[in-house]
N, C-alpha and C positions, 0 to 999 in steps of 0.2 A: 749919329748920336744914339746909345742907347737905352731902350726902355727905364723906368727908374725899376722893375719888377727884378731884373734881372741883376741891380746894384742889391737890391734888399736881400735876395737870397742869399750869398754868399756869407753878409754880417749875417741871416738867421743863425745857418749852417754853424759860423760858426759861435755864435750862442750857445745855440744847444749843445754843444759842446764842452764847452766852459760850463753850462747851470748841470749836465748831467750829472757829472757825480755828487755837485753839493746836495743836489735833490735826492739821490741816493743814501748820501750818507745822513739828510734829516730823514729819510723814511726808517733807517736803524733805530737813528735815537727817536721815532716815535713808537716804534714796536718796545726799546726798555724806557724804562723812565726810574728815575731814582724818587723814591719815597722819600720814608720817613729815614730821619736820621739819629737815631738813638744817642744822647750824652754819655760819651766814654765812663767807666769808673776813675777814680782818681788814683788807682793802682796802674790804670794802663799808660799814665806818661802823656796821653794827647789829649788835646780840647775835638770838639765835636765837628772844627771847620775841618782840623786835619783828617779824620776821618772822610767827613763829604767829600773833599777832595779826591782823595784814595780811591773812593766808591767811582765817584765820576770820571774821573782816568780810566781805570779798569773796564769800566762797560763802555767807554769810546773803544776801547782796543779789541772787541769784540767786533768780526766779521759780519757784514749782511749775509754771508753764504752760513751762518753758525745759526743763523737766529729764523723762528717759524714767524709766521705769518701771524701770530696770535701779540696782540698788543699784552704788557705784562708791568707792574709795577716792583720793583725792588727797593724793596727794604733793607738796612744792615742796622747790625748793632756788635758791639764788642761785648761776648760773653763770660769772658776771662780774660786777664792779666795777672801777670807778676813781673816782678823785677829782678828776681837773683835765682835762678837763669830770667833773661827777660825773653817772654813767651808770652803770646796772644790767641785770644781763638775770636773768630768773628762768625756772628751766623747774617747770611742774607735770606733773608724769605720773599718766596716771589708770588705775587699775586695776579689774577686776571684784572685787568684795567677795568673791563668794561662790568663783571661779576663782582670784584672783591674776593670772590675763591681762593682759599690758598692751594697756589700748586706744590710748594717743595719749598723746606728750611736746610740750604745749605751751610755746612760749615769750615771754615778753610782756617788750619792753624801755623801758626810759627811761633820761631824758636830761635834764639841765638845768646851763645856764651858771650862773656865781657863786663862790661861794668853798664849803667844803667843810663849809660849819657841820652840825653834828649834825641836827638837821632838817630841813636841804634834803636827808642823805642817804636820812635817813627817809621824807620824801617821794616821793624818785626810787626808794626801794623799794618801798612801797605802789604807787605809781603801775607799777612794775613788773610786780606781783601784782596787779593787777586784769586789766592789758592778758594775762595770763596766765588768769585763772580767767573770763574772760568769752568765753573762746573754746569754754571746757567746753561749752554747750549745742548747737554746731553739730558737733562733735568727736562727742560722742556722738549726733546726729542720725546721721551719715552712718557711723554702723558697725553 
């Protein structure tokens, strides 16, 4: 018969396995964190969830290898709209977590011909918020 130590190892083994990367990928999302989320204008076609949304897809899709060591809070807001072309600009501004400091007001625009359907604005907002939050990794490189 054997030891029960040497049954347990294997289930540890393979644990840690299974939690490493969840553990990984909460240690990203606590280096960003989504702030505040500013109320779209009523020019830009989206309410304030579809924005958050956008924001928090975006910064999941960012790399632990992208992101420093330094915990950081993000902000966005939609700084423009129009509808005919429908075009958005979104600025995120990133803060230190722990200071409040602002490190850097990025801002990411789009742009698309068509007609002003719900969707395509939803789009030119997303598409907005990425060209914004994929600039976070070289922003916080260089400070």
């Amino acid at each position: 018969m054997r030891p029960r130590a040497f049954v347990a190892l294997p289930l540890l083994l393979l644990f840690a396995s299974v939690l490493g990367p969840r553990d990984a990928v909460a240690a990203a999302e606590d280096m960003l964190a989504l702030g505040e989320v500013a109320s779209p204008p009523p020019s830009s076609g989206v309410d304030r969830s579809t924005l958050k949304t956008a924001a928090e897809g975006e910064l999941r899709l960012l790399s632990n290898a992208q992101l420093p060591s330094r915990q950081v809070v993000v902000s966005v807001a939609i700084t423009g709209a129009t509808k005919a072309p429908v075009a958005c600009t979104v600025n995120a501004v990133l803060r230190d977590r722990k200071s409040g400091t602002m490190i850097a007001i990025l801002e990411g625009h789009a742009r698309s011909e068509g007609s002003a359907d719900a969707e395509l604005q939803k789009a030119v907002v997303r598409a907005a918020v990425r060209g914004a939050v994929r600039q976070i990794p070289e922003a916080l490189a260089s400070k």
